[in-house]
C-alpha positions as protocol buffer text, in pm:
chain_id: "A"
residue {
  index: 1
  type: UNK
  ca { x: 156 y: -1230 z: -123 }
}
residue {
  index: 2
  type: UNK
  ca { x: 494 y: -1193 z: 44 }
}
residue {
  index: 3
  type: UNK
  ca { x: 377 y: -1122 z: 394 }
}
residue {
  index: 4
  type: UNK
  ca { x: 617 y: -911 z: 688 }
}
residue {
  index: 5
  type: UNK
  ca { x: 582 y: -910 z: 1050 }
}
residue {
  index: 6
  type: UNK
  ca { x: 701 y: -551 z: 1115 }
}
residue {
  index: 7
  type: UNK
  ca { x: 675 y: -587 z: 1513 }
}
residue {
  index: 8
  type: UNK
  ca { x: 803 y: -883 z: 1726 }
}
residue {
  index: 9
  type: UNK
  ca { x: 1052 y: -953 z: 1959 }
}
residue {
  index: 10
  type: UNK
  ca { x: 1222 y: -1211 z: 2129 }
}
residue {
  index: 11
  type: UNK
  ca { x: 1241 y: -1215 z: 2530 }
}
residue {
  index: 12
  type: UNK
  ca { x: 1522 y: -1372 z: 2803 }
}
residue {
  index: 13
  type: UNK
  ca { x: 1570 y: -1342 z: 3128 }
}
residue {
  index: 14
  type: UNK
  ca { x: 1728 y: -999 z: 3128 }
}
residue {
  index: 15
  type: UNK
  ca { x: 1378 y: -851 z: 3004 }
}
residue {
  index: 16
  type: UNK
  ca { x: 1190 y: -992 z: 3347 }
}
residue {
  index: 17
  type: UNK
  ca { x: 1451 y: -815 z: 3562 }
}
residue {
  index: 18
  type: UNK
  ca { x: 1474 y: -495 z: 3366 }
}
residue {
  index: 19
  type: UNK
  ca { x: 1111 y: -437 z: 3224 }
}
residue {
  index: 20
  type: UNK
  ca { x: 1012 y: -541 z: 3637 }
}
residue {
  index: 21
  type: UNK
  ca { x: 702 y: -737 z: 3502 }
}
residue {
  index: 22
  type: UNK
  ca { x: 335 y: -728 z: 3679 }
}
residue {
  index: 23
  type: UNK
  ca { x: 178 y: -1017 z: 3841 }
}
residue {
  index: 24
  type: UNK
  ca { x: -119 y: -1046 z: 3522 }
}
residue {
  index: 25
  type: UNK
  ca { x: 238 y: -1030 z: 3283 }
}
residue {
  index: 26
  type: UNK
  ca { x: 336 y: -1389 z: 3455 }
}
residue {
  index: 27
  type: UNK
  ca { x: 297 y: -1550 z: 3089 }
}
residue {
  index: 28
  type: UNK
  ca { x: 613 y: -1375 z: 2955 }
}
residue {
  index: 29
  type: UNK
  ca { x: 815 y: -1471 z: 3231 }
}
residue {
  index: 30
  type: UNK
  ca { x: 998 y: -1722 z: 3020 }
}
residue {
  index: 31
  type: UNK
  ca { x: 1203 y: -1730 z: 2735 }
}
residue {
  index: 32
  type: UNK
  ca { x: 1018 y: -1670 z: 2394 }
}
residue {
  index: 33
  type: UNK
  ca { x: 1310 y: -1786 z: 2144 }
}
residue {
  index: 34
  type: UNK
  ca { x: 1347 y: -1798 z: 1741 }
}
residue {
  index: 35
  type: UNK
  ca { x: 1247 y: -2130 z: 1742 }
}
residue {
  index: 36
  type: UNK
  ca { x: 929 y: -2093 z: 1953 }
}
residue {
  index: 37
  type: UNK
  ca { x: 807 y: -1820 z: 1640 }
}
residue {
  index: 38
  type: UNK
  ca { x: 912 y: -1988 z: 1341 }
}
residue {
  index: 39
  type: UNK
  ca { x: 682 y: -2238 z: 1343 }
}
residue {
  index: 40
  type: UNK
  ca { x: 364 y: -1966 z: 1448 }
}
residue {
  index: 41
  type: UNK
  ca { x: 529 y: -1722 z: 1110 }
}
residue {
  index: 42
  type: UNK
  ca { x: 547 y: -2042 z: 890 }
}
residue {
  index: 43
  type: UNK
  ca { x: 168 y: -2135 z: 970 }
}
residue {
  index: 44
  type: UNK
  ca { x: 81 y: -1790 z: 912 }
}
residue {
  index: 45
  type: UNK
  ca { x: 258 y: -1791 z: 516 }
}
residue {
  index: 46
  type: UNK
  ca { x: 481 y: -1477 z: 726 }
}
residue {
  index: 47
  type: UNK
  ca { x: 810 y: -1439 z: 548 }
}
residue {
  index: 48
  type: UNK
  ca { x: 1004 y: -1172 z: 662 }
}
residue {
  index: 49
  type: UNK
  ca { x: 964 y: -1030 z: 1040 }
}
residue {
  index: 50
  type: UNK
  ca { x: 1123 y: -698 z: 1189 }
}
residue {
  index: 51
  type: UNK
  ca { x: 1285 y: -780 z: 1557 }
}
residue {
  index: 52
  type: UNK
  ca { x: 1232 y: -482 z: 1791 }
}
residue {
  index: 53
  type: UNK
  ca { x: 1450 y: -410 z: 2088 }
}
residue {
  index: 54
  type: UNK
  ca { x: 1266 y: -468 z: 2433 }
}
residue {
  index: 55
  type: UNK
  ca { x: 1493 y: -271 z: 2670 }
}
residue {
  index: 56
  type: UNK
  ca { x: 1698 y: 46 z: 2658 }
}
residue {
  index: 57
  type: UNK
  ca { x: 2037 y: -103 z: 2596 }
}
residue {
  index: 58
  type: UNK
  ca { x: 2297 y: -150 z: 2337 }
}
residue {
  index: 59
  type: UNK
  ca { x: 2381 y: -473 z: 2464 }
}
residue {
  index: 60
  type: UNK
  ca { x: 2040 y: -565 z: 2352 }
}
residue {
  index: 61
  type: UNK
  ca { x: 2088 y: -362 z: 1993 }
}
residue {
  index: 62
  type: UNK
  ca { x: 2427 y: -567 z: 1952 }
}
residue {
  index: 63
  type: UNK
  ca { x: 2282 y: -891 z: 2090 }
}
residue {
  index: 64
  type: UNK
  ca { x: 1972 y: -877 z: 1835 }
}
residue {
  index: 65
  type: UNK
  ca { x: 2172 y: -790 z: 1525 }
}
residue {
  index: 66
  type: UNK
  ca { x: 2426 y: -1133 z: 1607 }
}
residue {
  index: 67
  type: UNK
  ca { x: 2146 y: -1359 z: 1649 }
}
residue {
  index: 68
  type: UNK
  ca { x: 1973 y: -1195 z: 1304 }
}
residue {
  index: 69
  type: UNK
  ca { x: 2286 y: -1280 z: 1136 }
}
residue {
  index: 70
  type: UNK
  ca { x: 2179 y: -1648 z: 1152 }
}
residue {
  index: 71
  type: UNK
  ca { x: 1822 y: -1580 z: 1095 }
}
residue {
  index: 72
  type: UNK
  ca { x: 1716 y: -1530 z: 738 }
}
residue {
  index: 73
  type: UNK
  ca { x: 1395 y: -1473 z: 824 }
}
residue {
  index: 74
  type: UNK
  ca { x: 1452 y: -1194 z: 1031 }
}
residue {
  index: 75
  type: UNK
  ca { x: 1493 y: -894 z: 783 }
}
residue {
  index: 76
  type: UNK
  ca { x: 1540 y: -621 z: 1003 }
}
residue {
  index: 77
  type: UNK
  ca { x: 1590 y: -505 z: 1359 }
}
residue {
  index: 78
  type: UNK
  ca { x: 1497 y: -184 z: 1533 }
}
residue {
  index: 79
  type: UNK
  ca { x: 1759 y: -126 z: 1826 }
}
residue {
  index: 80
  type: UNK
  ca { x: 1793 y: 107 z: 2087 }
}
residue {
  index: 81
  type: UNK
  ca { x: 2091 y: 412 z: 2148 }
}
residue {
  index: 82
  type: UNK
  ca { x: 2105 y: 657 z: 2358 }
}
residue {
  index: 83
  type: UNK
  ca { x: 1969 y: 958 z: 2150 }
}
residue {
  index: 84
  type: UNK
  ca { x: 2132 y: 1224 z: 2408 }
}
residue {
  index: 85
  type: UNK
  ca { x: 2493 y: 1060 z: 2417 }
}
residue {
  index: 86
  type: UNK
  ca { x: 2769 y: 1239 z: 2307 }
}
residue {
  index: 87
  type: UNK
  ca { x: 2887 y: 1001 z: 2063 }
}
residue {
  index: 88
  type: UNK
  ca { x: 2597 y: 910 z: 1867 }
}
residue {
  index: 89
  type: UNK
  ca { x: 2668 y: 932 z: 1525 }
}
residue {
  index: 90
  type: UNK
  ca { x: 2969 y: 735 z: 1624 }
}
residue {
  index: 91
  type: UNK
  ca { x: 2705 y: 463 z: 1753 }
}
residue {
  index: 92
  type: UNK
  ca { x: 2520 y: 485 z: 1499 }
}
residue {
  index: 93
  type: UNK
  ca { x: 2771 y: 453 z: 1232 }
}
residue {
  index: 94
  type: UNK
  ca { x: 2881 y: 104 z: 1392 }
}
residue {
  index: 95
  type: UNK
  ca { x: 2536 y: 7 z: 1390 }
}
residue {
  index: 96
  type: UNK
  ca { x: 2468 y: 111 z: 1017 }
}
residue {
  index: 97
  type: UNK
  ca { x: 2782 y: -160 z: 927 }
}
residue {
  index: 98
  type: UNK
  ca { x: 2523 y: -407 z: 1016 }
}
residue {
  index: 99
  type: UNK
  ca { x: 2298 y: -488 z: 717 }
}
residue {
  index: 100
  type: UNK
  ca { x: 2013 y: -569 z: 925 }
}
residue {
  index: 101
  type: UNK
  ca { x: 2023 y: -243 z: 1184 }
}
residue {
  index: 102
  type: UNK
  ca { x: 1717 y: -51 z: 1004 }
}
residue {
  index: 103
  type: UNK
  ca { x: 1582 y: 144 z: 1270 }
}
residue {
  index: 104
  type: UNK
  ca { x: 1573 y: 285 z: 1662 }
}
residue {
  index: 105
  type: UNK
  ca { x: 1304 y: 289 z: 1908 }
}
residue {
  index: 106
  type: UNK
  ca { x: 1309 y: 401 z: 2306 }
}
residue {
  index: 107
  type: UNK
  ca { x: 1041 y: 329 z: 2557 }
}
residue {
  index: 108
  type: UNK
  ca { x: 957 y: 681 z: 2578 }
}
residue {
  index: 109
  type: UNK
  ca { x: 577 y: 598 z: 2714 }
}
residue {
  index: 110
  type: UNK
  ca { x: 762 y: 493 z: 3012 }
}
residue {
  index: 111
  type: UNK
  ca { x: 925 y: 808 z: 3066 }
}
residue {
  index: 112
  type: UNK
  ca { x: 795 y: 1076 z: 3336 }
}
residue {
  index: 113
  type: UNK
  ca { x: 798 y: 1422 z: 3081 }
}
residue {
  index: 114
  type: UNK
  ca { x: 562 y: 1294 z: 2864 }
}
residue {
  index: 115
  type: UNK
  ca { x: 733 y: 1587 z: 2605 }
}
residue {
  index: 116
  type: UNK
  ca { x: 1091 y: 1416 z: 2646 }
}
residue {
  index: 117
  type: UNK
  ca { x: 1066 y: 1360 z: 2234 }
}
residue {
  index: 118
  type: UNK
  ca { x: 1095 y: 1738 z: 2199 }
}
residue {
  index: 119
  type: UNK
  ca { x: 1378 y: 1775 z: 2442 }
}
residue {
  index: 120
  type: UNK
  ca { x: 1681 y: 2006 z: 2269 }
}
residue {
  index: 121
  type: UNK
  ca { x: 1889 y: 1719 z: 2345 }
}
residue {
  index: 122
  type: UNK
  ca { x: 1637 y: 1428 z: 2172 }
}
residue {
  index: 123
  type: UNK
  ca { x: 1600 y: 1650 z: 1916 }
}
residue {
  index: 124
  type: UNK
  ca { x: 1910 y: 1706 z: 1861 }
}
residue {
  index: 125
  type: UNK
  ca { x: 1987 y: 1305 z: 1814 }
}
residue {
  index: 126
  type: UNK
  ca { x: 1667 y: 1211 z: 1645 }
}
residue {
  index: 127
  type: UNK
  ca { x: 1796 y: 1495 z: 1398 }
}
residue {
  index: 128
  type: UNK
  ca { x: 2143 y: 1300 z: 1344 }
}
residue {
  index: 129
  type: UNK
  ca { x: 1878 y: 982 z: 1227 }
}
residue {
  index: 130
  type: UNK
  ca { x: 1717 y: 1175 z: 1018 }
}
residue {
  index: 131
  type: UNK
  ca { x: 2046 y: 1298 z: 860 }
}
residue {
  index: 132
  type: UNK
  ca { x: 2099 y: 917 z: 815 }
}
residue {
  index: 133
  type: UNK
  ca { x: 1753 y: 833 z: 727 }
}
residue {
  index: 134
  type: UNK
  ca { x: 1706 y: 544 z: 1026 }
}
residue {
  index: 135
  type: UNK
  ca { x: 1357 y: 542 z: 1087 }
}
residue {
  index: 136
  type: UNK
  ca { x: 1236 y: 611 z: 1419 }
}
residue {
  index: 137
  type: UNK
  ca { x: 957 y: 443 z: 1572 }
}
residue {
  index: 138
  type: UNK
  ca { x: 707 y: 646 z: 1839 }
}
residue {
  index: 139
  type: UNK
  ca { x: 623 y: 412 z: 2132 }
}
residue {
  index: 140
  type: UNK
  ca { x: 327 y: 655 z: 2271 }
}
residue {
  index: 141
  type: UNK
  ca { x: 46 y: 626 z: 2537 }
}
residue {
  index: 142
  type: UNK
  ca { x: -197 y: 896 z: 2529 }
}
residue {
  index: 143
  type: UNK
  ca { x: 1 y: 1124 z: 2741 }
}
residue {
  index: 144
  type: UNK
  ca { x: 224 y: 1124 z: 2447 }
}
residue {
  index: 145
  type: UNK
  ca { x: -31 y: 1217 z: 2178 }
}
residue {
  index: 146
  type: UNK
  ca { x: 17 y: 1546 z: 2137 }
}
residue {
  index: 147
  type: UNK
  ca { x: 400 y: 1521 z: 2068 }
}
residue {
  index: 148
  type: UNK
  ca { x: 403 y: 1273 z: 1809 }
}
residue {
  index: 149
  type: UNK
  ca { x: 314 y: 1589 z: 1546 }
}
residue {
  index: 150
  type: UNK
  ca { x: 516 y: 1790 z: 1696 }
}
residue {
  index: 151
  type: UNK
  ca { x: 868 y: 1590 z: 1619 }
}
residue {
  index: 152
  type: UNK
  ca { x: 702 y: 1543 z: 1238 }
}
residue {
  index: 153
  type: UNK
  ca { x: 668 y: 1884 z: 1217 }
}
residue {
  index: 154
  type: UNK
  ca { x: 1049 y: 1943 z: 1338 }
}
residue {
  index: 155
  type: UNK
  ca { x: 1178 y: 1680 z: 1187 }
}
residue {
  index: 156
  type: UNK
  ca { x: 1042 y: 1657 z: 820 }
}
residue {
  index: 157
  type: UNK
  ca { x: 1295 y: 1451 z: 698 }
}
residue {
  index: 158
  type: UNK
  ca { x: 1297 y: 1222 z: 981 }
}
residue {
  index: 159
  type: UNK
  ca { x: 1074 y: 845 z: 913 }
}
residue {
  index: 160
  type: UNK
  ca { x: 894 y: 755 z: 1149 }
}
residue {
  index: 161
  type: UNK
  ca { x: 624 y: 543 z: 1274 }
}
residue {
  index: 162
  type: UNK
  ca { x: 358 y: 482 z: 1502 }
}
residue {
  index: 163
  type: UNK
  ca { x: 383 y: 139 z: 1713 }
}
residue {
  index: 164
  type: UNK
  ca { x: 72 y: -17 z: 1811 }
}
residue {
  index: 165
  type: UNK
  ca { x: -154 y: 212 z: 1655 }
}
residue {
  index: 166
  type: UNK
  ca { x: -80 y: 466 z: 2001 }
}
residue {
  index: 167
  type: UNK
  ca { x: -227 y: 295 z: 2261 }
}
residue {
  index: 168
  type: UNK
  ca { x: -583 y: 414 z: 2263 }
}
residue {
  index: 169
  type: UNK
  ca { x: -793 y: 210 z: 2545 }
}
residue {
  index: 170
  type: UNK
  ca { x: -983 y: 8 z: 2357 }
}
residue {
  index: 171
  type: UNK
  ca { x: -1106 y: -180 z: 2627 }
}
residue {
  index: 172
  type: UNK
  ca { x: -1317 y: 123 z: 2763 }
}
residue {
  index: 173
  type: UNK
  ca { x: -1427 y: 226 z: 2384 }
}
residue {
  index: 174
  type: UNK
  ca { x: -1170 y: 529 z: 2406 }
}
residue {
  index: 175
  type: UNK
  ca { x: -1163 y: 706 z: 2075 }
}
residue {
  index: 176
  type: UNK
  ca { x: -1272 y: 1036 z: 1954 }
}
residue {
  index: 177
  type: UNK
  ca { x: -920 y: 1164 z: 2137 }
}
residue {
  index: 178
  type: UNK
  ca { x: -747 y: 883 z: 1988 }
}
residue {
  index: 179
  type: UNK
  ca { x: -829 y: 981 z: 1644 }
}
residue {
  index: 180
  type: UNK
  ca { x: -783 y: 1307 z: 1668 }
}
residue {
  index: 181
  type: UNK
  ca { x: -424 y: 1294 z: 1763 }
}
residue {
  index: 182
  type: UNK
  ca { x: -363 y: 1036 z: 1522 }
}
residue {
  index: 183
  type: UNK
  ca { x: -484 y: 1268 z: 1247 }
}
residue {
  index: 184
  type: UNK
  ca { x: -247 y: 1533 z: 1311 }
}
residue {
  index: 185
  type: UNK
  ca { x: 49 y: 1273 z: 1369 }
}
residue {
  index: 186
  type: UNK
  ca { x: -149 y: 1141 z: 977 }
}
residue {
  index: 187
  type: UNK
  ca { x: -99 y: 1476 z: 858 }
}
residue {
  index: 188
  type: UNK
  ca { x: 268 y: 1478 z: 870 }
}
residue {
  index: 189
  type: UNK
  ca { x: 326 y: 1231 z: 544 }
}
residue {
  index: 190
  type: UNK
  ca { x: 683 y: 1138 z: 641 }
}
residue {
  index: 191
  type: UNK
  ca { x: 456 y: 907 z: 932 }
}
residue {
  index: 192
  type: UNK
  ca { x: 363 y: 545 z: 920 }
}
residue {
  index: 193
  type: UNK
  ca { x: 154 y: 325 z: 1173 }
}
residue {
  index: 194
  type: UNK
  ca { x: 150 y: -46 z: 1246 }
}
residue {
  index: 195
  type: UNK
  ca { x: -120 y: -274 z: 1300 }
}
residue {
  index: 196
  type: UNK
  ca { x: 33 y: -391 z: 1609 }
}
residue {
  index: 197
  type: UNK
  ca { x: -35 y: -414 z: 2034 }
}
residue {
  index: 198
  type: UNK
  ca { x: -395 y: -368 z: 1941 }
}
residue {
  index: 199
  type: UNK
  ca { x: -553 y: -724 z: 2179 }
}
residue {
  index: 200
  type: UNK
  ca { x: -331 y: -571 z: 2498 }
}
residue {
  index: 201
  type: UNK
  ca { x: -535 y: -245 z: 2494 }
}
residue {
  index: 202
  type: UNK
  ca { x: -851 y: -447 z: 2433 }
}
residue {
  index: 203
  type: UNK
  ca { x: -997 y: -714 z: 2705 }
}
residue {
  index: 204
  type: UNK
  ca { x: -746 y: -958 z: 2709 }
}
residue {
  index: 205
  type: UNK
  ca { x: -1036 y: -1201 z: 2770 }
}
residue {
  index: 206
  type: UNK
  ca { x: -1278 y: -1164 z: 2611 }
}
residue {
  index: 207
  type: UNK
  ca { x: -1186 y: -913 z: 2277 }
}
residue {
  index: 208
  type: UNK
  ca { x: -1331 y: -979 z: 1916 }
}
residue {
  index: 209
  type: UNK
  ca { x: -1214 y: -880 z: 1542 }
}
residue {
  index: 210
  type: UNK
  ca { x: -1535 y: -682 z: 1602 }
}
residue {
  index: 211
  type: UNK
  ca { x: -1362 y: -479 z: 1906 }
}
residue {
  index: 212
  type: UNK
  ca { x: -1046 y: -383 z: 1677 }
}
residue {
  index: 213
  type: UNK
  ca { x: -1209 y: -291 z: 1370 }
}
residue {
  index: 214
  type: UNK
  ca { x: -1303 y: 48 z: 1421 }
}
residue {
  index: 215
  type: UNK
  ca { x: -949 y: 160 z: 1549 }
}
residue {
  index: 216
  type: UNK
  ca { x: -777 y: -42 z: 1231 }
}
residue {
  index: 217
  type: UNK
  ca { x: -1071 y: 131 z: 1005 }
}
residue {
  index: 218
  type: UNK
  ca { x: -959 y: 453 z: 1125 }
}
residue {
  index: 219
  type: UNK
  ca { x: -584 y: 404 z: 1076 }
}
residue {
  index: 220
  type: UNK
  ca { x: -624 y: 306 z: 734 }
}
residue {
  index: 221
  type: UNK
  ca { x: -871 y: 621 z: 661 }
}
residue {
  index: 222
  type: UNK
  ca { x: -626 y: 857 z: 829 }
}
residue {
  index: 223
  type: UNK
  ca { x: -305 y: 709 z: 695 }
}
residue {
  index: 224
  type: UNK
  ca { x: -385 y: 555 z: 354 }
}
residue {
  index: 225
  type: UNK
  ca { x: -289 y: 209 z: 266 }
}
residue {
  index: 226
  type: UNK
  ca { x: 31 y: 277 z: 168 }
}
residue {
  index: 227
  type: UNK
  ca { x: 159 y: 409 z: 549 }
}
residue {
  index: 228
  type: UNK
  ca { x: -35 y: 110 z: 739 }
}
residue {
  index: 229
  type: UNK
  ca { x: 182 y: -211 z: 836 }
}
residue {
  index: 230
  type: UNK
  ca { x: 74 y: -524 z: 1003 }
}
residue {
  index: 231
  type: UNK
  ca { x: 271 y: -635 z: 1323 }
}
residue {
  index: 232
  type: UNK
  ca { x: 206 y: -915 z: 1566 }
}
residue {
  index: 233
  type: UNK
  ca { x: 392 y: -779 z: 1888 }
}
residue {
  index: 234
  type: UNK
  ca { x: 459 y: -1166 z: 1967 }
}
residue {
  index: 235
  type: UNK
  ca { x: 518 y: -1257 z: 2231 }
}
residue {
  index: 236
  type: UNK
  ca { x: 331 y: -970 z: 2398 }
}
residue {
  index: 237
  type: UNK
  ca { x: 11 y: -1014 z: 2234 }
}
residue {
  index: 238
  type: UNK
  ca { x: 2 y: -1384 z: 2444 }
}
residue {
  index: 239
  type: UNK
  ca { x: -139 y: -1219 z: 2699 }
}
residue {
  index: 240
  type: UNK
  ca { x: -433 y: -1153 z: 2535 }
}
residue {
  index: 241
  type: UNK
  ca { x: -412 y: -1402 z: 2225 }
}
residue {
  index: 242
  type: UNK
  ca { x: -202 y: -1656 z: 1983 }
}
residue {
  index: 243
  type: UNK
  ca { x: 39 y: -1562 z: 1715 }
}
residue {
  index: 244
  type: UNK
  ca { x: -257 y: -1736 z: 1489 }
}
residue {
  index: 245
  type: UNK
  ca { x: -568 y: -1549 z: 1660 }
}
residue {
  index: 246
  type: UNK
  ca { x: -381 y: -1188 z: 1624 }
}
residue {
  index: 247
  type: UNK
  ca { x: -331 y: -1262 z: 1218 }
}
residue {
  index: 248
  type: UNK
  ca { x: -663 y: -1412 z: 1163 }
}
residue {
  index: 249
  type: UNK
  ca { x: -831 y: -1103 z: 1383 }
}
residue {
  index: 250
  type: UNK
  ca { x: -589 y: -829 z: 1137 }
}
residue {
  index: 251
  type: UNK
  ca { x: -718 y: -1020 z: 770 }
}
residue {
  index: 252
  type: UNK
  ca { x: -1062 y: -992 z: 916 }
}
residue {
  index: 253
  type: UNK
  ca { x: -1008 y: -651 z: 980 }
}
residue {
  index: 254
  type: UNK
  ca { x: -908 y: -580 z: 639 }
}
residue {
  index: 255
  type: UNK
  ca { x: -1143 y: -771 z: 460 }
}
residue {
  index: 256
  type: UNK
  ca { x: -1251 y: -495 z: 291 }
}
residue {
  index: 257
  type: UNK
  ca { x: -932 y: -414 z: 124 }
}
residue {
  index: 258
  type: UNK
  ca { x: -858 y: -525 z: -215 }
}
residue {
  index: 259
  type: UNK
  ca { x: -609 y: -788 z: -281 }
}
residue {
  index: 260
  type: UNK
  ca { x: -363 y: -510 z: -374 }
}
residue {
  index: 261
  type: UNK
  ca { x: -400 y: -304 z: -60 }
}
residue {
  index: 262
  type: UNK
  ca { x: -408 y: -583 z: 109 }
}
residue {
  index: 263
  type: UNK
  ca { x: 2 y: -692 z: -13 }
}
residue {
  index: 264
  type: UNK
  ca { x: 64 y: -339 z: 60 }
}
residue {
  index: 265
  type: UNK
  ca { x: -7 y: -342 z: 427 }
}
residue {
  index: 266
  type: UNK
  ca { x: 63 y: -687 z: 488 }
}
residue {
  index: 267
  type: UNK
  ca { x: 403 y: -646 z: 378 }
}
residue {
  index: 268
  type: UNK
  ca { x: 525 y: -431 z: 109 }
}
residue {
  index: 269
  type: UNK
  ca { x: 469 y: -101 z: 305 }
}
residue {
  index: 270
  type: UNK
  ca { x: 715 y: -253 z: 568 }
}
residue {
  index: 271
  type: UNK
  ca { x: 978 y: -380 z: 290 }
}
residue {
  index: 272
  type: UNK
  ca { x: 1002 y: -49 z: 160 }
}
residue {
  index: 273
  type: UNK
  ca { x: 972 y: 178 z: 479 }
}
residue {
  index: 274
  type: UNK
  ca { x: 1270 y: -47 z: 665 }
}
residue {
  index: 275
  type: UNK
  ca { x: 1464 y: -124 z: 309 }
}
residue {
  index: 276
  type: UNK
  ca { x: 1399 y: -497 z: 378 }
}
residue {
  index: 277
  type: UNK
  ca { x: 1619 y: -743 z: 90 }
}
C-alpha cells in the first residue's frame, strides 16, 4: 500500500509570532523540522506527505516550495495567495512553475465574516483557481458550515476539500449539525474531506479511536471512499497525541474497510486529487 500524508506542516519561529499561540499551545513553541517527521512517516510505512502552509504569506508559499525541492518525500504543498489581489493569476502562474505547488488554502476560520468565502472579490479569485484547476482547501469551524456548499455550488469546477473533517466539537459529542452541513458540502461531488485535526477537537487527554469513529464513519458514508483522505496535521495533533497514536487511531477507524478502500483513502485518493508523481 503506498500510503500519503495529505496534511502536515512544518513550524519556525515566525509561526509563534504570527499565529500568537495560547498558553495550552506551549508544545509547538519550537521548531518542528523535516528531520523531526521523517523518522515518525518512515515508522508509519508513509511515503509521500502534502506540506500545508501555516500562515497567510507568500513568503511562507515560496519558503515551503524551496525546502520541498530537496525533499523527495514531500510530494506536494498547499500555499497561501492573496485570493483578492490584483495580480493573482500573475501569482499564481509563478507558483504553477513549481512542480510541487498543487494547491491554496487561507485561514478563513479565523476570519470575522464567517461568509468571507462568498465575497465578490474571493469569488472572484477562487474562480481564477478553478480556471487553473488548483484545488482549494476549506479550513472551516462551524460558523463556516453553511458556506462550504455554497462556493461548490458557485464554483462547480473548482476542487476542493474539507480539512479536518470541519471542526465539529467532538469533545462535547457535537454532531447531528455537523453532519448535516457536511452532507450538503457531500452533495457537491467536485468536494473531498481529510481524515485530519480530528484528536484537537476531541479531549486532548484523554480521547480514544472509540471517540473518533463515529465522525470518520460518517465522512466515509457521506463522501464515499473515493473523496476521503487520511492526514496527520503533525505537528498540531502533539497536543493531543504522537505522529504514531494519530495513524494507529485512523487504521482502527477504518478497520472495516476492505483492503482496497483502504489504499484508496490512505493514499491514492490524495495522489490523484493533488496530481502527486
Amino acid at each position: 500500500m503506498r500510503i500519503v500524508d495529505a496534511h502536515q506542516h512544518f513550524w519556525h519561529g515566525k509561526v509563534f509570532e504570527i499565529l500568537k499561540l495560547p498558553p495550552e499551545m506551549e508544545l509547538l513553541r519550537r521548531n518542528y523540522t523535516p528531520e523531526d517527521l521523517k523518522p515518525l512517516i518512515d515508522e508509519a510505512g508513509v511515503q509521500q506527505t502534502v506540506l500545508v502552509q501555516t500562515y497567510s504569506s507568500l513568503e511562507n508559499t515560496r519558503d515551503f516550495l524551496h525546502l520541498a525541492e530537496s525533499l523527495p518525500w514531500v510530494g506536494a504543498v498547499v500555499g497561501w495567495v492573496d485570493l483578492t489581489a490584483p495580480d493573482l493569476d500573475e501569482s499564481l502562474a509563478e507558483l504553477q512553475r513549481h512542480p510541487k505547488f498543487k494547491g491554496v488554502r487561507h485561514q478563513w476560520h479565523d476570519e470575522p465574516d464567517p461568509g468571507w468565502i462568498v465575497r465578490p472579490e474571493v469569488l472572484h479569485g477562487l474562480s481564477l483557481l478553478a480556471a487553473r484547476r488548483t484545488p482549494y482547501e476549506l479550513l472551516v469551524k462551524e460558523p463556516n458550515w453553511p458556506y462550504m456548499s455554497r462556493v461548490a455550488d458557485m464554483l462547480p469546477d473548482l476542487p476542493l476539500v474539507i480539512d479536518h473533517i470541519g471542526k465539529p466539537r467532538i469533545r462535547s459529542g457535537q454532531f447531528d449539525d455537523w453532519a448535516a452541513a457536511m452532507a450538503e458540502a457531500a452533495s457537491f461531488p467536485q468536494v473531498m474531506c481529510k481524515l485530519s485535526g480530528m484528536v484537537t477537537e476531541a479531549d486532548w487527554r484523554n480521547w480514544k479511536p472509540s471517540d473518533l469513529r463515529p465522525y470518520v464513519d460518517k465522512v466515509v458514508e457521506l463522501f464515499g471512499v473515493k473523496r476521503v483522505m487520511f492526514g496527520s496535521d503533525w505537528p498540531v495533533c502533539l497536543l493531543a497525541g504522537s505522529y504514531a497514536q494519530v495513524f494507529s487511531a485512523i487504521r482502527e477507524c477504518l478497520s472495516s474497510l476492505s483492503e482496497d478502500e483502504l489504499e484508496l483513502v490512505m493514499g491514492e485518493n490524495a495522489r490523484r486529487f493533488y496530481g502527486l508523481q
